[in-house]
Structures are given as C-alpha cells and as structure tokens.
N, C-alpha and C positions, 0 to 999 in steps of 0.2 A: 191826295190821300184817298183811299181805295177803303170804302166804309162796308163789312162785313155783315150779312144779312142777319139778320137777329135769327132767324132759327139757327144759323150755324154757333152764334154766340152762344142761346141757349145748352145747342147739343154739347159744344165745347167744356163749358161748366157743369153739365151734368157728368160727365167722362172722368173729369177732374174727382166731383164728389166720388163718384164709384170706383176709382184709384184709391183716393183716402179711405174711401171705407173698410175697404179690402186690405190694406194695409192694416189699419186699425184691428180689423179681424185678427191677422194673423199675427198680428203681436199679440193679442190678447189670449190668443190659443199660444203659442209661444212660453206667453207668463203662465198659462193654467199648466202644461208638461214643465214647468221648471218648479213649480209649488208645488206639483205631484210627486215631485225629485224628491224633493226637498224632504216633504212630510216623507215621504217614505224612507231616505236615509235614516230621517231620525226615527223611525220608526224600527227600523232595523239594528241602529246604536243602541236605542235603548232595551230592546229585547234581548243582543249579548249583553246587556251590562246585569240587567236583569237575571238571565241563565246563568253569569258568572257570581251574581252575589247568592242567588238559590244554590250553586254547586259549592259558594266559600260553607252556607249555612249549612247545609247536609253535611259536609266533610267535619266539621265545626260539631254538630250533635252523633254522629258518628263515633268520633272521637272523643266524647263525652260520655258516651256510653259500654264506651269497649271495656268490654270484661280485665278486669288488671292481670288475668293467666295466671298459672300457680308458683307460687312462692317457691324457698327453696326445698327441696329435698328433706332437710334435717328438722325446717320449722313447720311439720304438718298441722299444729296447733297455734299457731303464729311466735313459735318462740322456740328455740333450742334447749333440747337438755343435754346438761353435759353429767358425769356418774365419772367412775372412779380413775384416774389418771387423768383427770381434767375431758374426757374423750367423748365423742356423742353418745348418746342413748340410740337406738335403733328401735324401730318399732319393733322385732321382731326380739328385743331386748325384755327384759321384765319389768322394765321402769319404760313409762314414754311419756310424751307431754300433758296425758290427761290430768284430767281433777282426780283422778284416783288412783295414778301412778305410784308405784311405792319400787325401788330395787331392793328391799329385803326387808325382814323384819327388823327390826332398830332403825330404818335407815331416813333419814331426814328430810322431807320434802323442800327447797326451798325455791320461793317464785318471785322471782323481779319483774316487773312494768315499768320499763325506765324511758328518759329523754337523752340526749348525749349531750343537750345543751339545759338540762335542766340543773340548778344548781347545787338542789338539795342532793339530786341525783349522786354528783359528784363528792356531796359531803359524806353522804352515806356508803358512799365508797373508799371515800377517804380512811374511813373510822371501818368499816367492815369486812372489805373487798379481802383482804389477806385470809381473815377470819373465815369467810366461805368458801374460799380458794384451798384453804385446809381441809377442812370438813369434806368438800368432795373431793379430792386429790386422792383422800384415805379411803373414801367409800365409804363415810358416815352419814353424809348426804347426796342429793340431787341438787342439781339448781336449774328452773328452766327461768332464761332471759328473753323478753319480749320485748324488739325496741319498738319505740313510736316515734312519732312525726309530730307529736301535740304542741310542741312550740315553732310550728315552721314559719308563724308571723312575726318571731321576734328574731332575727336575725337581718336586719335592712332590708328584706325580699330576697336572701339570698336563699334561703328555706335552707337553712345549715342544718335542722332536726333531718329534717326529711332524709337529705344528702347521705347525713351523717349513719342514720337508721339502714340506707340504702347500702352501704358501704360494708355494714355489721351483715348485712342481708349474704351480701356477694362472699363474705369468708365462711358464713355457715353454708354456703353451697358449695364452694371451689377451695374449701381448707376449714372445716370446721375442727381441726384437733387443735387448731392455734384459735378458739373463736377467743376464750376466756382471755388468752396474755392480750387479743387486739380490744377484744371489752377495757382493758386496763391500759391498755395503750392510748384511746380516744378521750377516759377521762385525764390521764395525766397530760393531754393537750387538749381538754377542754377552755372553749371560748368562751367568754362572760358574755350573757345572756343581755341579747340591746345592739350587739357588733356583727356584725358581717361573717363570722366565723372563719375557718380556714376554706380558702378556695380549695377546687377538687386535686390542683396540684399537692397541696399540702396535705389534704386527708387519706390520697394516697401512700404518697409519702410515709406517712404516719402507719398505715396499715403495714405497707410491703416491706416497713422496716421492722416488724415483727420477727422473733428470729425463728426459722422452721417454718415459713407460709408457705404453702405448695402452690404450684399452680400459679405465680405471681401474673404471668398473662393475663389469664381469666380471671384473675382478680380485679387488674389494674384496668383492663377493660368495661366489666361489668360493673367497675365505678363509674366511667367516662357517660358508658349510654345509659347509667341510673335505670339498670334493669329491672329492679326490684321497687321500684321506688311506685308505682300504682298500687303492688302490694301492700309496702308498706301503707298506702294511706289510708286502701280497705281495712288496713288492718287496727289502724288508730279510730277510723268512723264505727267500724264494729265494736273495738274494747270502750271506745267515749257512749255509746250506744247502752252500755252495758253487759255488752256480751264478753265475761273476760274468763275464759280456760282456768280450770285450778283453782274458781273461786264460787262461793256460794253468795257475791255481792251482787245486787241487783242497778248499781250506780257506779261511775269508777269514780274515785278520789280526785286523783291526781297522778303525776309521777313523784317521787316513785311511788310505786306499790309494791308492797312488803310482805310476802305471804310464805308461813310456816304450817307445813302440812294441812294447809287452806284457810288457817288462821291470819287473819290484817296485823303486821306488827304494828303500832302506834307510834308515830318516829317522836324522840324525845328530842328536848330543847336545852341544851345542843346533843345532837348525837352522840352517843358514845358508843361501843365496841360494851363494855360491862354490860347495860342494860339488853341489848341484842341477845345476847350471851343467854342471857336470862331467861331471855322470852321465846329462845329455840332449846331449850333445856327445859323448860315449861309446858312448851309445843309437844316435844318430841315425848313429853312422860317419861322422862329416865336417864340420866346424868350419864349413863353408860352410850348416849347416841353420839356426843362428843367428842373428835380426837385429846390430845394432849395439849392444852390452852398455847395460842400462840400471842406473841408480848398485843400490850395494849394499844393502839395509835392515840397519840394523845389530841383528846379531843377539840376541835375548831369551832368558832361561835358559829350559830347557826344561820342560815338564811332561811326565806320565806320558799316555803314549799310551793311547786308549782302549781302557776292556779287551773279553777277551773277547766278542763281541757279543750281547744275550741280549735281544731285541726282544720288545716286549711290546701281544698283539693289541689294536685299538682298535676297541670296536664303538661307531656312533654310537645 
C-alpha cells in the first residue's frame, strides 16, 4: 500500500471544498434569478389585474355618469300633450307642455303623473280614462301624460315601471297619434303590483297591437334596447325631486297626480267619475268647458295610493 504524502492529501481536500463551494454559489445565484422570476411575474400579474379592475372602475363611473340624451321629440316637458282628435300638441301649437299651456279660451287643462304599475293609477283610469278621452277628443281639453318609473322596486327586479314608462316613451316618439289608445292599452293589461310584470315580449305585444301604430319597427325596437329608459328615470328623480311641469307643488305626492288647469285633484275613496266631473267643472270655471257627459263607469273599491316615490336608477 502506496501511502500519499500529506500535502498531496491536504491540496486534494482543499480542491474538493473549492468544487463545493462553487457549486453551492452557483446554485444559490441560480435560486436568486429564479425568485427574481418569480417576484417579477407576480409583479406583472398583479399590475394587469390591477389596470383591468381601474379600467372595469372607470368604464363602471363613466357609465354612471352619462348624460341620459334627449327624451322624445313630443315630451319636451317630460310628458306628452295630446289636444283635439286625441293628436299631439306641437310646440309651435298654441297649447304645449308648459304650466301655462292653454289651447283656447274655455279649454281645459288636464295633467296626469302616472305609474303603469301603480294601482290607484289604473283605478283612476278605470273610472275616468273614457271621461278624458271625451273632453280632449272634442277640443274641450288638453291632457299632458307624464309616465314615471317610481315603482321600478316592486316588480321582482324586473323594473316593469321603468320598462313599462320606456315603452309609452318609444310610441310618443315613433307613433304618438296612437299615444292615448296605447296609455289604455298598458292599463287594461296592467300587472298587480309585487309580480314580475309582463316580460318585454308581451309589453310589446301589447303596444303594437294597438290599432293605427305607425312605425311598428321603431317601436318594437326602441322597446328591446329601452331607449328611453335613462330618461325616463331622470325624469322620475327630477318630478320625485320636486320639479314637476304644470304644477305650482313644491313636493310630489305620489302617482297618480291629478292636475286640473294646475289645480291637485284630491283622489276620493273610492274613485268615482261623478266627483272628477266635479272638480274639472270647478277647475275650469264654467260648465260650458264640458263635452256632453259620457255614461258613468261604475265605481271599484279603492286601493292604496302609491307611496311615497322612492325610484330606483337603472343602468343598462
């Protein structure tokens, strides 16, 4: 056995250590570029995730801000008037939406604030709708109708007000000489307030089976993409607000609202047609503003007028 000088031993084991060490180096440089990797992927994850929830946010208050564009054509006051063959009023007419609108002398102001889901809404139409459908037909009066959205929480989240308001919106721009039969139309398929309402299928439906709608396309469209429907809610935050056209009220009620040449009619319990009668022949000062009395609807017990109005915004 051939015994190896001890400094060769020594230098041997030293060589050894300076292999491992180096080793050990360069793993541990190795590990620092792979944890450099690392943090910096995540570092780059989290900066798009970041840029992409800043860009959801921005697009998000964007669209919370966008102006709702102009309403229709016919309701530059947020409500349509319609004057003698049931027809619009034109600004360029002698009667327009304002609080100080008159089409002639004798002639009758009359101003609805309605819901399409509100119930009273539909009682007071029940018991009057024909009655003021006379009066202006003849050119005894005016009627400006202003729908709103104020119950768009009670309909299971389907915002059936809104829809509904939206719907009335698109025939006073693309067929308002039919607006009054589709006003009569929506309440005699009005929903009971609490239900889901008619889907857009059927409030369609409901509309374009109006007979005389023009325009059915632009109808049945500007129902789909709820064209109006921003409007409409500007328009319900403004009347809730207190800003309501036609009227010297500084609070709104409710729906409906009842207004005879700017006078609040007091709805009675239950509705009737007789006392109406009364209180727009009272209004008007003179028995002569009156067509010739059409029969009475006979009267239906009343429900609870709708409350407080508490409109609730709808982004598309």
């Amino acid at each position: 056995m051939t015994n190896r000088p001890e400094g060769d031993a020594r230098a041997a084991r030293n060589e050894r250590r300076e292999a491992a060490r180096q080793r050990a180096q360069r793993h541990r440089t190795q590990q620092k570029r792979r944890q450099r990797g690392t943090r910096l992927g995540l570092q780059i994850g989290l900066g798009v995730v970041l840029l992409a929830a800043a860009t959801i946010v921005t697009l998000v208050l964007v669209d919370s801000v966008k102006p709702a564009g102009p309403g229709p054509s016919t309701m530059s006051q947020g409500g349509i008037t319609l004057g003698e063959g049931l027809k619009p009023v034109t600004a360029s007419s002698s009667a327009t939406p304002s609080a100080s609108a008159t089409a002639g002398a004798g002639t009758v102001r009359i101003t609805l604030y309605v819901d399409y889901l509100c119930p009273t809404c539909g009682e007071f139409e029940q018991a009057n709708g024909d009655y003021i459908e006379s009066l202006v037909d003849s050119g005894a009066a005016t009627v400006d109708i202003h729908p709103l959205a104020i119950l768009s929480n009670r309909s299971q989240g389907t915002k059936y007000s809104l829809r509904a308001a939206n719907a009335a919106a698109c025939v006073a721009e693309h067929s308002p000489d039919q607006f009054y039969a589709v006003n009569k139309a929506l309440y005699a398929e009005q929903p009971e307030q609490g239900t889901p309402g008619l889907t857009d299928a059927q409030l369609t439906k409901v509309v374009t089976g109006v007979s005389g709608l023009q325009d059915r396309r632009a109808v049945t469209s500007c129902i789909a993409d709820q064209d109006y429907s921003k409007w409409v809610d500007e328009q319900t935050t403004a009347v809730s607000g207190g800003d309501i056209p036609g009227s010297s009220l500084s609070e709104f009620p409710g729906t409906p609202l009842v207004l005879v040449n700017g006078q609040q009619y007091e709805l009675t319990s239950p509705i009737t047609n007789d006392d109406f009668r009364t209180f727009v022949v009272t209004a008007a000062g003179a028995t002569e503003a009156t067509p010739t009395p059409t029969p009475t609807p006979s009267a239906t017990p009343s429900r609870t007028r709708s409350a407080t109005p508490t409109p609730t915004p709808t982004k598309r």
